[in-house]
Every structure is written in C-alpha cells, then in structure tokens.
N, C-alpha and C positions, 0 to 999 in steps of 0.2 A: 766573248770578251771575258776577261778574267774579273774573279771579283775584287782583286786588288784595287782594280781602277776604282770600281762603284762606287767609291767611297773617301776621295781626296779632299782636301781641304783645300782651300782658296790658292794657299800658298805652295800645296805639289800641285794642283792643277798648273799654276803659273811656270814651277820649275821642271815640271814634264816638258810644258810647250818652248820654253826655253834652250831646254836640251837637243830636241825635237830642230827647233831652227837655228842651231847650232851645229849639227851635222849636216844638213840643210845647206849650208854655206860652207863647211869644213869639204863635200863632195862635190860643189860647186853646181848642187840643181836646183835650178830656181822653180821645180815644180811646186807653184803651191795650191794646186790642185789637189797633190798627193797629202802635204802637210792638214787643209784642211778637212780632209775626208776622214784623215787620223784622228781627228779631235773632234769630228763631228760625230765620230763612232763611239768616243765616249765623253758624249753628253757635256763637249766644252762649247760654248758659242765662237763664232765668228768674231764679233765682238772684243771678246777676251784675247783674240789673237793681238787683233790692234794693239792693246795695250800692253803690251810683251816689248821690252825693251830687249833687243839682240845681246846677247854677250859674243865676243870674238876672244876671249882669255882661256885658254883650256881649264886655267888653275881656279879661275872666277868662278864657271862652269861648275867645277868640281867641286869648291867648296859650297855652294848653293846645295847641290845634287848631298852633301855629305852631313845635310842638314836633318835630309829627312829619316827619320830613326830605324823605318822597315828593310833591311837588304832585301826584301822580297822586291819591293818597290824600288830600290834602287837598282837593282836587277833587271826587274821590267824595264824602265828606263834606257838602262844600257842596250837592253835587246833590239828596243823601237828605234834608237841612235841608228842601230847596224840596220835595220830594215829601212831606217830613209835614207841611209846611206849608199844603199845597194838597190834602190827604186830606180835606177838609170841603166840597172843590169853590170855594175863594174865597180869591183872596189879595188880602190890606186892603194899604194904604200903609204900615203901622206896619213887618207881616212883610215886606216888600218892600226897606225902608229898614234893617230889623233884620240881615235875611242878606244884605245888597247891602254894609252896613259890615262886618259880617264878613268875606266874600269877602276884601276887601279888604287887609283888615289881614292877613290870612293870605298873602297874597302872590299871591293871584289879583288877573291883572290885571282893570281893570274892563271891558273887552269881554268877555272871557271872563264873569264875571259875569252880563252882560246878556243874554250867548247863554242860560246857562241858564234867567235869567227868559223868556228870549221862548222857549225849548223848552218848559218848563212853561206856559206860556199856552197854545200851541199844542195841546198834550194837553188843557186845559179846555176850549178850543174842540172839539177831538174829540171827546171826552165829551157835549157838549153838544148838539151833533150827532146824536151817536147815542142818546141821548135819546129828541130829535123824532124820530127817525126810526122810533123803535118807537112812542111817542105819537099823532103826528099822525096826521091825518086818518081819527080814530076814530068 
C-alpha cells in the first residue's frame, strides 16, 4: 500500500470511498465485496462505507475529488476508479469516457489519463493470458 493512503483525513477518506462507488455504479458492478476489501486494505471501516452518501453527477464527483490539494492523491484516486472499474474483467466506452472526463477535470493531465487506461488494459491483457495459459490445451 502506498503511503499516500496512510495518512488521509476524514474527508479524503470519505471522498476516495465516494469515488470508489462511483465507478462502482458508472461499470455497473454491484460487487461490493471487491469495494470493501478496497477499504478494508487501507484501514477504512465498514462502517464508514454506510455513511457515504452515492454521488451519480460526474461534475459533483469531480468537484469533491478537486478539493483535495495532493495530485498525487488525486491520482491514486483516479487509478483505483479504473481498477473497480475493470474488477468485472471489461471496460465499456461509457466507463472509459466516465473516468477519462474525470481525470480530467480534476487536473490530471490527459496523457497521464491515458497512461493509466493503457496500464489497466495491459493488466486485462495479462489476465487473460494467464487464463489460457492454465485452460489451453486441455
């Protein structure tokens, strides 16, 4: 775990998990199995999830998300967007176009952006990979 996380305050703690089940609902997985193992890895409660009022506004999201002063941290953010995004093994055009305008607006430039779409491709592809590679030729 990076140390960026280790050390949030009340209000990124809130606006991670925010973001977090914002993509959640933007890729249409209701796994929240996956969502709380996220937060339980760094040191959010259960609890806290409860009290997380959903946003469904990209623009809402984003100003939240443009609050918090670290680009490192808004970074991270964006990165864990794309990884619950892609917990289902598939990212559509919708979530693509959903966390690419975020990005965005938050003050990541749009390379940076795109790196981490094409890093998260790269992991499907790995994945899928390794796959076949335990499947095939059975």
């Amino acid at each position: 775990m990076p140390n960026i996380i280790e050390n949030l305050t009340e209000e990124e703690k809130n606006i991670f998990i925010t973001s977090l089940m914002y993509a959640m609902e933007l890729s249409h997985n209701k796994r929240m199995d996956y969502l709380k193992s996220r937060i339980k890895e760094f040191g959010i409660s259960e609890s806290a999830l409860k009290k997380i009022k959903p946003v469904t506004d990209p623009a809402e999201l984003s100003k939240m998300i443009k609050q918090i002063k670290s680009i490192k941290l808004r970074r991270y953010i964006l990165r864990e967007m794309i990884l619950v995004a892609v917990a289902n093994h598939e990212l559509s055009d919708e979530e693509i176009a959903g966390i690419y305008n975020i990005g965005t607006r938050i003050g990541i430039k749009e390379e940076k952006v795109s790196d981490f779409f094409m890093w998260a491709a790269k992991g499907l592809e790995w994945e899928i990979e390794g796959l076949q590679l335990i499947e095939g030729d059975l």
